[in-house]
N, C-alpha and C positions, 0 to 999 in steps of 0.2 A: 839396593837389591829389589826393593819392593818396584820402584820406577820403571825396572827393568823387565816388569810382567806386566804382557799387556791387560791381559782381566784386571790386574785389581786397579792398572790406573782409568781404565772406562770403567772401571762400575765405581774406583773411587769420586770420579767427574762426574759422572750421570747424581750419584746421592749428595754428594756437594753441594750440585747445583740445586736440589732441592731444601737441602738444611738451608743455603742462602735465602730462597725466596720468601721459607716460612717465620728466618728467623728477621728476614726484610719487613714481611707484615706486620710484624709489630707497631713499626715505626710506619711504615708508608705502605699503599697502594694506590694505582690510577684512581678507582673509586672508592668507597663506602660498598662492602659488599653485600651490607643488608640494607638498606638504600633501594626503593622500590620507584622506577621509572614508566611505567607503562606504554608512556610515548616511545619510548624507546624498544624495545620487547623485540625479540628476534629479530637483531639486528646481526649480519653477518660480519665476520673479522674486517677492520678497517682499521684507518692510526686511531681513529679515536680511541674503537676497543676492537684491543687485539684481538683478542681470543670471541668477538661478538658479546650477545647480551642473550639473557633467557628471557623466558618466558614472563619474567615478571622485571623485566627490562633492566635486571642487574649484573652488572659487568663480571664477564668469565672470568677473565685472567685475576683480578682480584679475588673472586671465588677462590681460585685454584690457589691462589698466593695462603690464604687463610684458612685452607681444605689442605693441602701439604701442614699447615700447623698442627693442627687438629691430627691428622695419621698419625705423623711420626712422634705426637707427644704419646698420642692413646700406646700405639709399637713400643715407647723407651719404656713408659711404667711400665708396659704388660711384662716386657720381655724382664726387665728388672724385678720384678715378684718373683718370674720364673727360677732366675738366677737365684734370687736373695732367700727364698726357698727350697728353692730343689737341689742347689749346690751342696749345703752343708746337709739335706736329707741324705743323697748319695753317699757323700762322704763317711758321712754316721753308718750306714748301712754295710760299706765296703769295711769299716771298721770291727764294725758288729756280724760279721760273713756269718750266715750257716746259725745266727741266734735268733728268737722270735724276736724281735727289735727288727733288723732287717726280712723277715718273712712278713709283717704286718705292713712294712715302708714298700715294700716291694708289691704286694696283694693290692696296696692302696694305688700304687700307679698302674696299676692293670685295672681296675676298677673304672677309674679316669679314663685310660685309653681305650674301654670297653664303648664307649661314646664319641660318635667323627665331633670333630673338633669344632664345625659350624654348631651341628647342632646342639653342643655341651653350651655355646652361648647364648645360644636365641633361648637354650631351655633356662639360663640365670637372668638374662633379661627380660624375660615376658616374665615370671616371676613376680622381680622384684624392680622392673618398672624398665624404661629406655633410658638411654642417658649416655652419655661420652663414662660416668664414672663407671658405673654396669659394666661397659664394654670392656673395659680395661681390668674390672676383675674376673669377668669371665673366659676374657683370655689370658690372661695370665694364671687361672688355675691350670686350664690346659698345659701350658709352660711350665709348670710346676714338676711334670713325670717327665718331659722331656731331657730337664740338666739332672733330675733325680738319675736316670738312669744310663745318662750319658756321665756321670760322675762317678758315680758306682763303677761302672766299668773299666774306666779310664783307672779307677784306685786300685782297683784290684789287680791289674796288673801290676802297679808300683810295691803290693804290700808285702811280696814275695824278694823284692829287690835289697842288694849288697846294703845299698845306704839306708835303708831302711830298718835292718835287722839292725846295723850299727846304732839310727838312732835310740831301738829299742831299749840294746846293751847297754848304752849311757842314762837310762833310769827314765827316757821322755814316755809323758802317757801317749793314746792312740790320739784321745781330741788332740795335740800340741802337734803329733806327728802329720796329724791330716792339715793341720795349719802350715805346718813350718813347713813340709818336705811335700806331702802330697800336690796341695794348692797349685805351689808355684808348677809342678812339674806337666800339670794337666791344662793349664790355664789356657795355653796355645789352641787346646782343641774346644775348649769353652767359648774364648772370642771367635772361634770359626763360627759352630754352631749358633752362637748369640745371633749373627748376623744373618744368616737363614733363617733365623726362629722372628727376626725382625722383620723380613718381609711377606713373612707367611703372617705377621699379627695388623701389616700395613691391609693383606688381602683380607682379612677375617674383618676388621675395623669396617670394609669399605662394603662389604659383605651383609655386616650389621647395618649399617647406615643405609642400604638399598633396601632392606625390606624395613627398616624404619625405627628401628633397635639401638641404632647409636648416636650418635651427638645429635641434639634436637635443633630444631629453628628460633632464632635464626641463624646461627653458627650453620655456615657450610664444609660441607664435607664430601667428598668427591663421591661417594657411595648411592650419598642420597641426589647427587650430581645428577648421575648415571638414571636415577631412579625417575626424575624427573622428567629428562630425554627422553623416557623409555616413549611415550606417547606421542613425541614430536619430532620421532627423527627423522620425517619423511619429508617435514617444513623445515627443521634446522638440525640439521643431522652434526653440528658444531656442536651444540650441546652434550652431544653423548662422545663425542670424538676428542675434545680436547681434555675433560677429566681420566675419558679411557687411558689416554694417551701417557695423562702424568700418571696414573696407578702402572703401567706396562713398565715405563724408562723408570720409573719409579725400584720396583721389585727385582727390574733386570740389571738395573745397579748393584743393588743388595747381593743376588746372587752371583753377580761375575766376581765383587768384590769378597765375599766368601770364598768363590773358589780360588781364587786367586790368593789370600790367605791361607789357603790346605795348602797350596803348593808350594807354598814360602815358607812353612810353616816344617813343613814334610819333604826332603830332601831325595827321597824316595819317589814320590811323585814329583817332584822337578823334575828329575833326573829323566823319568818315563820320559816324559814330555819333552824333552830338547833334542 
């Protein structure tokens, strides 16, 4: 079935293709991407180096190879705190409907959301310093009220539900009920969300790293890619174009393959759609 949508198989191929490359650098790239050439230095795309060379004559496409690592590690923790947090907040809360327990859980992600999401990170990492680790907690607290209240919501329609009141009947408490019966049943709209919540933390990441807040040198990162361009893109306008490039195919992956998951997921919006 999924095959058979075309969103989520281009946006599954578009982020494939990137999990390939970053999980390739480990093991290889054309060059050493911290590796400083001078002689070399804005050199336009050629066999040698595909994607050209920057300003300090080290090979793009390698860059990019080891900049796709760097994202989508910083994107999996973030988003994964968010989850590993905010999942079982919601669930508590939708448990707890209408008690102070959920009025303080709930107050707390309004609190959070009272803050745009760039700047709840520059404000943890100017703080308490730049860093790829910074980055990743300060997106992922944002991520935190996101599944809190996408969980919540999704429960609370379940806790009025036939098999619900059933498992009450049989003696189960609410923590066992949100485990055993809730979990599974919302899960479908968790991994949708996850996967938008991933490409919005690849954009936040790249975000950081262009004003200078996230992973430091000499680890590259497409952010600080971009940031570096910014002043040369008149002499090698490559520089800014080909990290642009993989953050766009990058994100429009993520979301085609998200939507393309609501629709597989939601049989209702199939249905619209054919």
């Amino acid at each position: 079935m999924a095959l058979g949508h075309p969103a989520f198989v281009v946006g599954f191929a578009l982020s494939a293709l990137f999990v390939a490359l970053a999980l390739l650098s480990f093991v290889w790239t054309p060059y050493d991407p911290t590796k400083l050439a001078i002689a070399d230095k804005l050199q336009v795309p050629s066999l040698a180096h595909w994607f050209g060379t920057d300003h300090f004559g080290r090979d793009m496409f390698s860059m990019i190879m080891v900049g796709a690592r760097v994202s989508i590690a910083v994107a999996f923790v973030a988003v994964g705190i968010g989850i590993g947090l905010g999942v079982p907040l919601g669930l508590y809360a939708a448990a707890r409907r209408g008690s102070l327990v959920d009025e303080i859980i709930m107050r707390g992600n309004d609190l959070v959301f009272a803050f745009p999401s760039l700047l709840l990170a520059i404000m943890i990492t100017a703080v308490f310093g730049p860093g790829a680790i910074n980055a990743i907690i300060a997106i992922g607290i944002f991520n935190v009220p996101v599944f809190a209240r996408l969980a919540r919501g999704a429960a609370l329609a379940l806790w009025t539900r036939d098999f619900i009141l059933a498992a009450r009947v049989a003696g189960k408490g609410k923590v066992r009920i949100s485990a055993e019966h809730i979990l599974p049943n919302i899960a479908n709209l968790l991994i949708v969300q996850g996967t938008i919540q991933f490409s919005l933390a690849i954009l936040a990441e790249a975000a950081l790293a262009y004003v200078g807040l996230g992973a430091q040198p000499p680890l590259p990162s497409w952010g600080r890619m971009l940031a570096d361009a910014q002043t040369l893109i008149s002499l090698a306008p490559h520089m800014a174009l080909f990290p642009g490039f993989a953050i766009i195919v990058t994100v429009l992956g993520l979301n085609l393959m998200g939507d393309g998951l609501r629709d597989l997921f939601d049989p209702k919006l199939r249905r619209g759609r054919s």
